[in-house]
N, C-alpha and C positions, 0 to 999 in steps of 0.2 A: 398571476403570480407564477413566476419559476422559479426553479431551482437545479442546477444540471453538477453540482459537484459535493456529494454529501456523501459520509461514511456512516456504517451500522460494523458494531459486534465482529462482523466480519472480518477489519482490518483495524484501525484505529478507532471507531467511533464506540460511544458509551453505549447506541440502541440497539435492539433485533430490529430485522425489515419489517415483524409486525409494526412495533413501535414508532416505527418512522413513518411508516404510511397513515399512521392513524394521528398523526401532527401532520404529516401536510396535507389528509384530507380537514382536517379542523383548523389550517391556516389555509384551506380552498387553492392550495396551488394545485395547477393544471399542468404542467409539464413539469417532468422531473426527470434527474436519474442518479442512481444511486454508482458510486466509482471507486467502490473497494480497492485497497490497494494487491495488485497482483492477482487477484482470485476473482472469481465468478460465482462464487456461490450464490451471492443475492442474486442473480441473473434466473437461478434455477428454484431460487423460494417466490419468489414472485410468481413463476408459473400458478402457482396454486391461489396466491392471492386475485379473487375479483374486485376489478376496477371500477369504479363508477365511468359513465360512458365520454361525460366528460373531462375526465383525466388521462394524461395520455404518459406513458412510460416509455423512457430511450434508453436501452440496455448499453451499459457503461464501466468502464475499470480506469483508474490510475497506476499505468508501471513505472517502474522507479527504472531510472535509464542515467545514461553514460553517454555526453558528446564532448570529444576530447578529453579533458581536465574537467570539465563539468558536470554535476550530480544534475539532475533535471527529472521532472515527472512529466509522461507524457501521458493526454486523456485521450481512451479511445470509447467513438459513441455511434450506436448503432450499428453494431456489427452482429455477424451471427457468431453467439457465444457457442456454440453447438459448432464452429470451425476448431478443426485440426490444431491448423496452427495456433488458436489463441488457447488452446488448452492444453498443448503443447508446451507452449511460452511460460503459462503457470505452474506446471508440474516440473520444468527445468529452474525456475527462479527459487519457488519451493525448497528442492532439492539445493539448492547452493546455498539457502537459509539454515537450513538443519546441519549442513557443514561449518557453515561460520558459527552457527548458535556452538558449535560443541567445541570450537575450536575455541570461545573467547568462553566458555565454559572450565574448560582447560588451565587458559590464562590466568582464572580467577583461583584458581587450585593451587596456582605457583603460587599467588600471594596470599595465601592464604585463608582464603573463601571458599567457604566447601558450598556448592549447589546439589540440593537432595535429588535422588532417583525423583521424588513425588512433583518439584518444583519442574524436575526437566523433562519431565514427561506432559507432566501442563504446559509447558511452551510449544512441544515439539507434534502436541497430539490438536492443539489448536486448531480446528477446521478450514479458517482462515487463514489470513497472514499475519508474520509474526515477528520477534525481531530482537535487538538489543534492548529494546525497550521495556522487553516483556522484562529481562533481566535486571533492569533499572527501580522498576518499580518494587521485584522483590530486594533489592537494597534499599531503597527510598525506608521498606517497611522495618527494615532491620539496624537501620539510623544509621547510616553511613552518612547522610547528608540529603542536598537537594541535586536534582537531576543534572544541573552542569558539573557539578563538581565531581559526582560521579562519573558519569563519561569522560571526561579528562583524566582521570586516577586510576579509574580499571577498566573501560569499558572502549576506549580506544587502543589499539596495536597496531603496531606497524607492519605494514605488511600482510594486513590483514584482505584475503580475496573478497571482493565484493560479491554480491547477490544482483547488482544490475545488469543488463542490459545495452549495447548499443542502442545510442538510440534510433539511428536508423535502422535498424533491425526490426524493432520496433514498429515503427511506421509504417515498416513495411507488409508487415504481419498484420497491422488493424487495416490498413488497405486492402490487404487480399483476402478479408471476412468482411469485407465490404463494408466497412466504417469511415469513421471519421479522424483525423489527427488533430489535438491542440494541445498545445504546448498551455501544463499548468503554471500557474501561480508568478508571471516571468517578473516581476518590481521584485521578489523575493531571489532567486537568481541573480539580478544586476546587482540589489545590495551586498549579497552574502559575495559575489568575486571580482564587486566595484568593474564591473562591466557594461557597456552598452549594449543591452537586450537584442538590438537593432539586429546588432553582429550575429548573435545568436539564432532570430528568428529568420533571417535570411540564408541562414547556414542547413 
């Protein structure tokens, strides 16, 4: 049993890495790794966790990347997260989060949406990674509607800077901590810009 692309608390996923380990030690998967988005923190909870001897763990992240016109995630596995440059990379994307977060924080003020000190500091003090999302959810709560229709109404702007990444930049950084490069999720990419992957993954 493997599993090499799973999210915890950290970025998107509902578990802690306790939680997560203790479901794939009880579905007996033997290779794993967990690929938070942008951040390593699971990288440095696991230290603490002991592994059974025949489980083996590959230290893992999914960044959110940019080739061309293209939004893409790229996974990087087996690197040392304890490199420069990948920690480097997270505290730079980080940082370009907390500026978008306050920027469409802002946007939401113009039309009318006030977001509390207490909500934006829960976004912004997030250990992990963070995002429109987190903001989405506190309207979901406050019945504006359901998640697409909110992002189409207040949660898209134009002009707005991104938080990703070249993605070669990217590549280049999980190569020089001595990992791995793969291109996530690519049937989601070909559909979402009706593109041949092909193009993509040779590029």
């Amino acid at each position: 049993m493997i599993d090499m692309h799973i999210h915890t608390n950290n970025s998107d996923g509902e578990y802690s890495v306790v939680e997560i380990i203790n479901m794939l030690l009880e579905l007996k998967v033997e290779l794993f790794s967990i690929t938070d988005h942008d951040n390593i923190n699971s990288c440095y909870e696991l230290e603490k966790i002991k592994l059974p001897q025949n489980v083996i763990y590959v230290p893992g992240i999914e960044f959110s990347a940019k080739l061309d016109n293209y939004n893409c995630h790229i996974l990087g596995y087996n690197f040392d997260y304890k490199n420069k440059f990948i920690e480097n990379e997270c505290k730079v994307i980080r940082q370009r989060k907390i500026e978008k977060i306050l920027k469409v924080i802002g946007h939401l003020k113009a039309l009318g949406i006030e977001i509390t000190d207490t909500e934006k500091n829960s976004i912004l003090n997030k250990q992990g990674s963070f995002g429109r999302m987190d903001l989405c959810k506190i309207l979901i709560g406050r019945g504006y509607g359901e998640k697409k229709d909110i992002y189409d109404k207040y949660l898209e702007i134009p002009n707005l800077i991104g938080h990703r990444s070249n993605a070669e930049h990217i590549i280049d950084i999980i190569n020089m901590s001595g990992g791995v490069s793969i291109l996530a999720h690519p049937k989601e990419i070909e559909v979402d810009y009706n593109i041949n992957i092909e193009d993509i993954i040779k590029k």
